[in-house]
TORBAMI-538436 format. One line per 8 residues: their letters; for each residue x, y, z of C-alpha. Coordinates in steps of 0.25 Angstrom, whole numbers. Layout:
a) X:Y:Z ~ ...
***
This chain:
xxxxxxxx) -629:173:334 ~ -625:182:324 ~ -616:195:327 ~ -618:206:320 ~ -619:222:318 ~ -632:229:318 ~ -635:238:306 ~ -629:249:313
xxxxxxxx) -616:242:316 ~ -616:238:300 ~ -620:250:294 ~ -607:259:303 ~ -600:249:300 ~ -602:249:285 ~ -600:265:286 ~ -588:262:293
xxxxxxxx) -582:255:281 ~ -585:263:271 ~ -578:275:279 ~ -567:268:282 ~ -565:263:267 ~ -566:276:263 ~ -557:284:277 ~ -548:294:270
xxxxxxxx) -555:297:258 ~ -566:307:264 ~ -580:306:271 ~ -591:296:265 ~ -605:302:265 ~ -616:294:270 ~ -621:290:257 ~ -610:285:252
xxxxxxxx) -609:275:266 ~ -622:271:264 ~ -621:268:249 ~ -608:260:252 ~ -613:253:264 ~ -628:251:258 ~ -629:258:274 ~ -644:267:273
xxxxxxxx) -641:280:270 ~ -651:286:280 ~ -645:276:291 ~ -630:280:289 ~ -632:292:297 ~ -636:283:309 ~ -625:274:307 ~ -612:284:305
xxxxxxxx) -618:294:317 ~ -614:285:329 ~ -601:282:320 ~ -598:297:320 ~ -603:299:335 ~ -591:288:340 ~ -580:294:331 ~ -579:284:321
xxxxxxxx) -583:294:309 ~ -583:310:306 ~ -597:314:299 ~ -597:327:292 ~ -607:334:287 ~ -610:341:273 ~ -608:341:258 ~ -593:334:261
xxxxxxxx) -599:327:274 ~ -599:311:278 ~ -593:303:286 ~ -579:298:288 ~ -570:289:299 ~ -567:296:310 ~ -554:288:311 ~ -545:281:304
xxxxxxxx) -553:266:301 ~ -542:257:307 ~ -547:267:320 ~ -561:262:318 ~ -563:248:324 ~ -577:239:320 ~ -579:239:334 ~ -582:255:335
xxxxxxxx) -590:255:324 ~ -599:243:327 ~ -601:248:343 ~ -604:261:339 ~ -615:257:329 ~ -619:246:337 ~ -618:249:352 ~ -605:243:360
xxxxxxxx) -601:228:360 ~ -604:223:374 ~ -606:211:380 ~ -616:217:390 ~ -626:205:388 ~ -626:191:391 ~ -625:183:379 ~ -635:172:389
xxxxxxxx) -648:180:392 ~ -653:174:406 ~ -648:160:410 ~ -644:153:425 ~ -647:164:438 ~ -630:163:440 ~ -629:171:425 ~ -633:183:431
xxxxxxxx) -616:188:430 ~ -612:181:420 ~ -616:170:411 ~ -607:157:404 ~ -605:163:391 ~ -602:178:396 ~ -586:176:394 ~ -587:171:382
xxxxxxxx) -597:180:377 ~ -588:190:381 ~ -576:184:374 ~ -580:184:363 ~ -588:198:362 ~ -574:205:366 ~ -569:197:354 ~ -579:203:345
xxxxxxxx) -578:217:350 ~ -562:215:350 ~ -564:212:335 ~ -570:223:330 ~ -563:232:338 ~ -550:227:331 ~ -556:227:317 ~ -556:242:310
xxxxxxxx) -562:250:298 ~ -548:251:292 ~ -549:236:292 ~ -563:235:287 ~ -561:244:276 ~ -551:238:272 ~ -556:224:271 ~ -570:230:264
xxxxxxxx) -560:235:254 ~ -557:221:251 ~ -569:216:251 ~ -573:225:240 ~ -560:221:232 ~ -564:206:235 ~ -549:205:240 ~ -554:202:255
xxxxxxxx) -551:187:259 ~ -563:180:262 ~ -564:166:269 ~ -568:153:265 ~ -581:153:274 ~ -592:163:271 ~ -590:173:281 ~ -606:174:281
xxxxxxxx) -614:160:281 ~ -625:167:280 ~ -626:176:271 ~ -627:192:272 ~ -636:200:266 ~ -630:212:256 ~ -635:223:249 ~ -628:222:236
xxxxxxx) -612:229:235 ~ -609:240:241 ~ -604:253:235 ~ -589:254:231 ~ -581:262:242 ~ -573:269:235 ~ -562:274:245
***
């Protein structure tokens, strides 16, 4: 079972990132997202309108126009972002689809299933933009601490380097 966000859910998220990188220093215009983040520059509009409809991010329009956070990024938890470009995290469906007639209220797994959903949710709730950023600075220093076991077994797919952000 893999768990994982949509392209919605990575493309806001990568937006996010570069805003938060760049909070104090003035608004990032789409293209300028969507070259850093190899994000389409035709689909960033889809991806930063619900962003700006919850309040996580002021659009303006115009010559000296883009977008910028809404709030400061340690206000911006992972968890706001990813449910507003992905839809709420619930756990409104049996992980076991059918089984025994006396599964009709609950099943075997449902509590932990539960468990281990809140977890998740709880997570990303507590983990914040400020946080990202700050760690995607150090990545692009190659200063931040990796492990000793690969943190992807199998590997993942890139599309070259990314632009420098510069703020």
């Amino acid at each position: 079972m893999e768990i994982s966000l949509g392209r919605k859910g990575d493309y806001a998220v990568r937006a996010m990132l570069v805003l938060a990188r760049s909070y104090g220093a003035g608004r990032r215009k789409s293209r300028q997202i969507a070259a850093t983040m190899d994000i389409p520059e035709r689909y960033l509009p889809q991806i930063m309108a619900p962003l700006v409809h919850a309040g996580l991010v002021n659009a303006t329009a115009g010559r000296d126009g883009g977008y910028e956070l809404a709030r400061p990024p340690r206000e911006l938890s992972l968890l706001e972002v990813v449910e507003v470009a992905e839809g709420a995290i619930t756990g409104d469906r049996c992980l076991l689809q059918g089984g025994p007639c006396d599964w009709e209220h609950i099943c075997p797994v449902h509590h932990a299933w539960a468990r281990a959903h809140d977890a998740l949710a709880k997570e990303l709730r507590r983990t914040n933009f400020e946080q990202l950023a700050k760690n995607d600075r150090l990545i692009e220093d190659g200063e931040f601490p990796l492990p000793d076991h690969p943190l992807h077994p199998v590997p993942v797919e890139r599309n070259g380097r990314r632009e420098a952000l510069d703020a």
